[in-house]
C-alpha positions as CSV (number, residue, x, y, z in Angstrom):
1,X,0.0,0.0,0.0
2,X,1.2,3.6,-0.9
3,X,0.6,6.8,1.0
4,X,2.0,10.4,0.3
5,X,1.8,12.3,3.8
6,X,3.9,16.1,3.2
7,X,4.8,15.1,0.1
8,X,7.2,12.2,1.1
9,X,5.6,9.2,0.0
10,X,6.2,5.4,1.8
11,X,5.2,2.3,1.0
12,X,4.1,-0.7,3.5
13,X,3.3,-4.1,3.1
14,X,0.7,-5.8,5.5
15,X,2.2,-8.3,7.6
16,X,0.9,-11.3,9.8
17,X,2.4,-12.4,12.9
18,X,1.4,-16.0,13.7
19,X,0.0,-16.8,16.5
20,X,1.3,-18.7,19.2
21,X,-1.5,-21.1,20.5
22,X,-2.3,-22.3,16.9
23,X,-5.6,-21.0,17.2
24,X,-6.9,-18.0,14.4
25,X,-10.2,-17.7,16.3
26,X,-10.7,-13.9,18.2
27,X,-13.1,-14.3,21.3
28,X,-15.5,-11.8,20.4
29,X,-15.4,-11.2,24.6
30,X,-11.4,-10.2,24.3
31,X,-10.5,-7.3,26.0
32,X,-7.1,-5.5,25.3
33,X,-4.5,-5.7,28.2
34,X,-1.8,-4.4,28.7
35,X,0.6,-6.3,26.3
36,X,-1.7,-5.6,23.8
37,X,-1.1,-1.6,24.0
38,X,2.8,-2.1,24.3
39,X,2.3,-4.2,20.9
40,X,0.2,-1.2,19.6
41,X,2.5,0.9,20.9
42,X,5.7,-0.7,19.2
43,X,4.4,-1.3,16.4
44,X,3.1,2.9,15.8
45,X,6.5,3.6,16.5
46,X,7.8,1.5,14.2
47,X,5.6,2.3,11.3
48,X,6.0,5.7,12.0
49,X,6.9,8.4,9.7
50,X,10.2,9.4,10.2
51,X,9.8,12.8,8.3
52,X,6.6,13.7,10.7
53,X,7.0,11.6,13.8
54,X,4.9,11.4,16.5
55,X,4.2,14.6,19.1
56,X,5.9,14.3,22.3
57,X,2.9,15.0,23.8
58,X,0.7,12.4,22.4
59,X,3.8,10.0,23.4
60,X,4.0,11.2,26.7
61,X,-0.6,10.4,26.7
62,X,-0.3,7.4,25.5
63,X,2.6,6.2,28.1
64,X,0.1,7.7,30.9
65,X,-2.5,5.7,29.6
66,X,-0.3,2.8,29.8
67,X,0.7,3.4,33.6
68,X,-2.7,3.4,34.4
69,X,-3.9,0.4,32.6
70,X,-0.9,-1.3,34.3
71,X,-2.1,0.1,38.0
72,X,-5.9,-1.3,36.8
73,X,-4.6,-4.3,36.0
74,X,-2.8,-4.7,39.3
75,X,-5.5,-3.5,41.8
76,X,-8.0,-6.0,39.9
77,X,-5.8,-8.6,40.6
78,X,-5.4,-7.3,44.1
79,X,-9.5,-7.2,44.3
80,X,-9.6,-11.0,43.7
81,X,-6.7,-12.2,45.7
82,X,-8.7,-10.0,48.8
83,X,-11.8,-11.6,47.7
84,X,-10.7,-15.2,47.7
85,X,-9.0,-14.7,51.1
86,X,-11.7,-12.7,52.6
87,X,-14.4,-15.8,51.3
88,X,-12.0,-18.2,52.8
89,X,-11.7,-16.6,56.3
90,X,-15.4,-16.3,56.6
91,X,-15.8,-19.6,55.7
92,X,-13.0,-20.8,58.4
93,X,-15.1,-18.4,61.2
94,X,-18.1,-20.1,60.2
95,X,-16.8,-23.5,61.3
96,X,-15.1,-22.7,64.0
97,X,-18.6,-21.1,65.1
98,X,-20.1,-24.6,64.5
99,X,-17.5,-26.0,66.5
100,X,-17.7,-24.4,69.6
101,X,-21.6,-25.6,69.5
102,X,-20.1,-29.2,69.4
103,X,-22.5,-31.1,72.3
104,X,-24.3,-28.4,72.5
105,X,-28.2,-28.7,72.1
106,X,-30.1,-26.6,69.5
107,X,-33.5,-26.4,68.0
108,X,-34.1,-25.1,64.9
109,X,-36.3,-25.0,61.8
110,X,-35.2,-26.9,58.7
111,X,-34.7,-24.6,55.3
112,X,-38.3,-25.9,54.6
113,X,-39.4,-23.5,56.9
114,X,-41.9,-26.0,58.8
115,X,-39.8,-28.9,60.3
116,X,-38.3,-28.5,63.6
117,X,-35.0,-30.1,64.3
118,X,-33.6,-30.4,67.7
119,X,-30.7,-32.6,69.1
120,X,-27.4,-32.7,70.0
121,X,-25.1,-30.9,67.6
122,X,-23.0,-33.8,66.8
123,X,-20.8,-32.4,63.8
124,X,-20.1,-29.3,61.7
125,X,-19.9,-29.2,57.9
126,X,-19.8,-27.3,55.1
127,X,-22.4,-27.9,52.8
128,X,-23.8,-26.1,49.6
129,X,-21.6,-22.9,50.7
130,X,-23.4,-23.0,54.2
131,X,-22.2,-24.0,57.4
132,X,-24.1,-26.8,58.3
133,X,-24.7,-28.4,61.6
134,X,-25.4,-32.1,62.1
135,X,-27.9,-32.8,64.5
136,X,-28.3,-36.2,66.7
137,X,-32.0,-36.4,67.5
138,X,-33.9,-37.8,70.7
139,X,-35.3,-40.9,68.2
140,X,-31.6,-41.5,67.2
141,X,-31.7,-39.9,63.5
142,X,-29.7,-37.5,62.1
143,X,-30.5,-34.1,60.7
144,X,-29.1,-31.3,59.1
145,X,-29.4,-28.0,60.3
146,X,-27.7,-24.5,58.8
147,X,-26.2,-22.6,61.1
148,X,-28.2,-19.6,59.9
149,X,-31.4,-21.0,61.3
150,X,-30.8,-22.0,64.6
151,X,-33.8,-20.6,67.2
152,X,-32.2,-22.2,71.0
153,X,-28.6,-22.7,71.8
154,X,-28.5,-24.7,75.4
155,X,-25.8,-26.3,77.4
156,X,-26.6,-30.6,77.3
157,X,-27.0,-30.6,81.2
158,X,-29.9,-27.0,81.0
159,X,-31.6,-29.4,78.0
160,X,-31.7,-32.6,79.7
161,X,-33.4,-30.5,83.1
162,X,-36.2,-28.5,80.4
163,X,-37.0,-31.8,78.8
């Protein structure tokens, strides 16, 4: 292809880089990162006009815009290393929580909203993304109860003297 730009006149050929998965297919979801704009970046400077190169200015822009795409970058990564750390302490207190009620005795009403569960808390588990308590009945059957809806919290010797 040939343009004239101030009278000087270049000529450049397209070229193709290959790619390095072996893949040709663009995720229509891609976003640009940041080696991305250094590769735009390289390559504008080197298919530059060297009679009328680039403004200072616009240089200076487009390294700014750089720096903060890099800082972006960084505090999303920071976001989601917090995140996974906050999930998994919260997760941890929840447990531990459920532990301390270990022999406890507890009544509470199943996620059905209708069926009351009370025993002995026998075990603590986590299950689908809730703590969840596992309860030794008076008829000898088992039951799960989330921590979340627990109603009574009694010591086994203040349960055994209300029964």
């Amino acid at each position: 292809m040939s343009t004239t730009v101030n009278g000087t006149s270049s000529t450049t050929t397209p070229t193709t880089t290959p790619s390095t998965t072996g893949t040709s297919s663009v995720n229509a979801n891609a976003t640009l990162g940041k080696d991305d704009f250094l590769k735009l970046l390289v390559a504008q400077m080197q298919n530059q006009d060297p009679m009328n190169p680039t403004d200072d200015t616009q240089s200076i822009a487009e390294m700014a815009q750089f720096s903060a795409l890099e800082q972006m970058t960084n505090i999303s990564t920071s976001i989601d290393t917090l995140n996974t750390n906050m999930t998994n302490s919260m997760q941890q207190a929840s447990l531990s929580q459920g532990a301390a009620l270990i022999g406890k005795s507890v009544s509470g009403v199943d996620t059905d909203g209708t069926t009351k569960i009370a025993g002995t808390v026998e075990a603590v588990q986590w299950l689908d993304g809730n703590p969840t308590l596992q309860i030794l009945q008076s008829d000898g059957t088992t039951a799960n109860l989330e921590m979340g809806l627990i109603t009574l919290v009694q010591d086994q010797s203040s349960a055994a003297t209300s029964t």
